[in-house]
C-alpha angles and dihedrals in degrees: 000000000000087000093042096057091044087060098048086049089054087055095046088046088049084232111166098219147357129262108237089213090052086048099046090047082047085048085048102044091051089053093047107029087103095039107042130046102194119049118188117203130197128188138148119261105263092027090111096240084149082089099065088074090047084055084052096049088055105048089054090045087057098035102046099240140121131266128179111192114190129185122189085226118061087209087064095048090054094045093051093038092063092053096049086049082062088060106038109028093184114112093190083063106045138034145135141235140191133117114336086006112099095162089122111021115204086008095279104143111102085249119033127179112196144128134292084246110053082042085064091040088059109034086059094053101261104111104192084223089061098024093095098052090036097049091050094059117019093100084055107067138056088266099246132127087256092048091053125112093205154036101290110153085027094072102032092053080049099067096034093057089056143084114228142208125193115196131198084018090176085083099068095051096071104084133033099247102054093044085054091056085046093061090042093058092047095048083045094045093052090041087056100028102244126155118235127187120198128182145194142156093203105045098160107210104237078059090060089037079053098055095043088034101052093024102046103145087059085057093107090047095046117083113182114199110203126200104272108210109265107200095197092049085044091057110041084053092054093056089066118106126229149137111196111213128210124211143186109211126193123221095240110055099017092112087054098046089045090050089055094049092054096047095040086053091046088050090052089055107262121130125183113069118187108182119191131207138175098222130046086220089066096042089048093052102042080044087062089043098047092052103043078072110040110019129240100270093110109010124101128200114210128173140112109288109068130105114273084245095052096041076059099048087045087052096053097037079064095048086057097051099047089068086054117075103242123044132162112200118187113189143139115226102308077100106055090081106003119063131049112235150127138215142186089199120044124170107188121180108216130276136156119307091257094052094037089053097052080051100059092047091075083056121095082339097159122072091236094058116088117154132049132120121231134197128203109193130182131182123222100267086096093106087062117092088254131043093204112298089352146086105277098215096037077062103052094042086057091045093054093050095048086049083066107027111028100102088052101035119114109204085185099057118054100190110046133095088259089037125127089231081084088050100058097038092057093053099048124067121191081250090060078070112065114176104190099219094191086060097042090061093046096054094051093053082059098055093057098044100102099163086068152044102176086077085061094038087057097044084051091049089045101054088048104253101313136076084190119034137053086212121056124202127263116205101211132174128206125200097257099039112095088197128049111267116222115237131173117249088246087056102044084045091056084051090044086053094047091060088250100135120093117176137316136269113218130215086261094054096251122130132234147185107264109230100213093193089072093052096070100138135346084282097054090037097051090048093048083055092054105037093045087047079237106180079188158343110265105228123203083216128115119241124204118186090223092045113036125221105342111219123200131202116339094343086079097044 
């Protein structure tokens, strides 16, 4: 039946034929759904392995049963979530949730697209949509299910009842803490029989030596698919033309040289510029450059602080522009998994070979696109411990690797001599992946504690605000945004510092005084923003809908 639903998607989809890869993992997953718990899937960027979960999503919408699909990007959850509505039309069936998006609350439609982290909310019992009201009184009361102010069991029994596929897995192996909820959920998933999916195109090998390695005794339950050589796909990518260059920029004249390199390219014919960079701030300053020049009329701004309005209206400005002929797109790396696009130019700085990769595969994605250029750039601060927003080391390894490699290097095939599988590989060492066991083991105690939810609500507080991620979300609202604006804690602690906020907007509306010696870490911070009832932080800071929030001084560092 598996194969049977994937063509049926091809043909939904009006895709001319099938990938024998894709075929081969639909093939596999038929053979092994009621043997294996946890199925790895690799597939090059631009493969279509997106519709793998479409297959999915079918299969449970026949069958009566229950999928949760999570991204680690909200832009690729909308994206995908508008190609699964053309199959299945039904919005009893299908919905999304995330912040601001309330269409299946706890995850209980039958198919469900939402993020890595309000999968982990609910599936600990700690539904957004109930944390507020949760984290206020569990201390108050005698720590039982009837003592509960939520939905505890609900969503719990929410996620357990449910298949799940992770996409753009990569994402979750950077940081300790994600990789350890990743192990969780596939020790949970084999204790309680579920089925979970994961995909990637860049799994770099020490990442798959670290799962077998640190989680053993799953060996039997875990199948990894990895990507089986497609001679049509490998062809059609080797007629595309391209010389990656790499550049040294200075500091002081970096805005100018990139200019010149985008025009140059436009002048030559080509039309569709895409330009990378590793801080908002960059890709803010080179955006007002740019169009100083050349004007806005087709140039898009796309990065992480703007209003959830505006980061809509931006998505579908782009997808405006990609049916005209000539498009610029400025970003940092929202757009390395989360936004569907292609390009003939691409300036990337650099960043590490995951990231790099997913870059590039926005980059000549489509089989009749064959010629484009493409520069990568980096400045001299690549000795220091961080390269911008990235691991230092992680950097200058993949910079080691492009000095040699570069004019031989293909970005679009993973497994041959000039692949990007040697890349990554290189770069990544089985040390880069860290599973804290300890963790592991804790999570899954609180899994099974069903008398009580104050064991979930302290291993949330204790690991500041998020199971997932190192960095928790800020909601902040400057005096011209009509909406809250996300920042990271980092970020809204280098504007507490500055002196840049200003006072604080409750849930009824009302404002406040802030008092700042209640705000001394994430911990302090997060409970401040539940006990006073605070919507958001108030930022002395301006707010332009084509721009994004606009930073000054060492608040912006």
């Amino acid at each position: 039946m598996f194969l049977e639903y994937y063509k049926r998607i091809l043909s939904m989809y009006n895709f001319q034929y099938e990938r024998p890869y894709l075929s081969h993992v639909v093939e596999t997953l038929e053979d092994s759904w009621d043997k294996k718990n946890v199925f790895i899937i690799e597939a090059p960027t631009g493969y279509g392995k997106s519709t793998i979960t479409a297959t999915l999503a079918l299969k449970t919408f026949e069958e009566g049963r229950k999928l949760i699909v999570a991204f680690p990007l909200r832009t690729l959850l909308e994206d995908q979530y508008k190609k699964i509505s053309t199959i299945i039309r039904d919005e009893d069936v299908i919905g999304k949730k995330y912040m601001h998006e309330y269409d299946s609350l706890y995850l209980i439609k039958p198919i469900t697209l939402t993020t890595v982290d309000t999968l982990s909310l609910t599936m600990f019992g700690l539904a957004p949509e109930d944390l507020n009201t949760v984290l206020k009184s569990w201390h108050e009361w005698t720590g039982t299910l009837q003592g509960s102010s939520g939905h505890y069991l609900f969503s719990w029994s929410s996620v357990i009842l449910s298949d799940i596929v992770l996409d753009e897995v990569h994402l979750l192996a950077d940081e300790t803490k994600s990789l350890t909820f990743l192990a969780s959920l596939f020790k949970h998933a084999v204790n309680y029989d579920q089925k979970i999916v994961l995909m990637s195109a860049t799994l770099p090998d020490a990442f798959k030596k670290k799962i077998f390695q640190d989680l053993y005794s799953l060996r039997d339950k875990i199948l990894l698919l990895n990507f089986e050589q497609d001679d049509n796909f490998v062809s059609s990518r080797k007629e595309k033309t391209y010389e990656v260059r790499l550049e040294y920029l200075s500091d002081t004249d970096k805005y100018e040289r990139l200019l010149s390199w985008v025009e140059d390219a436009l002048m030559c014919g080509l039309n569709r510029a895409l330009i990378i960079f590793n801080t908002v701030k960059d890709a803010i300053k080179f955006y007002e450059l740019y169009a100083s020049k050349n004007g806005t009329d087709h140039l898009v701004l796309i990065h992480s602080r703007f209003s959830e309005m505006d980061r809509r209206r931006k998505i579908e400005r782009l997808n405006q522009l990609k049916s005209s002929k000539r498009y610029v797109v400025i970003a940092t790396q929202v757009v390395e998994a989360g936004v569907d696009m292609s390009s003939d130019i691409l300036i990337s700085e650099l960043a590490p070979a995951n990231s790099l990769v997913q870059r590039f595969g926005r980059f000549l994605r489509y089989d009749d696109e064959k010629n484009g250029c493409a520069y990568i750039w980096y400045e001299s601060q690549l000795a220091d411990e961080k390269y911008k927003v990235y691991n230092g080391e992680l950097c200058r390894k993949t910079l080691e690797y492009l000095e040699k490699n570069h004019k031989r290097l293909n970005f679009h095939i993973p497994n041959m001599d000039e692949g990007y599988a040697k890349l990554i590989n290189y770069v990544y060492c089985l040390e880069h992946f860290s599973i804290d066991k300890k963790w592991v083991d804790i999570l899954l105690s609180t899994f099974t504690d069903f008398d009580s939810i104050a064991n979930a609500v302290n291993k949330f507080l204790e690991l500041e605000g998020s199971f997932v991620r190192d960095a928790e979300i800020i909601p902040v609202s400057p005096p011209s945004a009509s909406e809250t604006i996300p920042v990271s804690y980092p970020l809204f602690n280098r504007l507490l510092k500055n002196g840049l906020v200003t006072s604080v907007i409750l849930t009824d509306n009302t404002e406040k005084e802030i008092d700042v010696s209640r705000l001394k870490d994430f911990k302090t911070t997060f409970r401040y923003i539940i006990k006073e009832n605070v919507a958001s932080f108030r930022v002395n800071c301006k707010y332009d809908p084509e721009i994004g929030l606009l930073l000054e001084g060492s608040a912006d560092e």
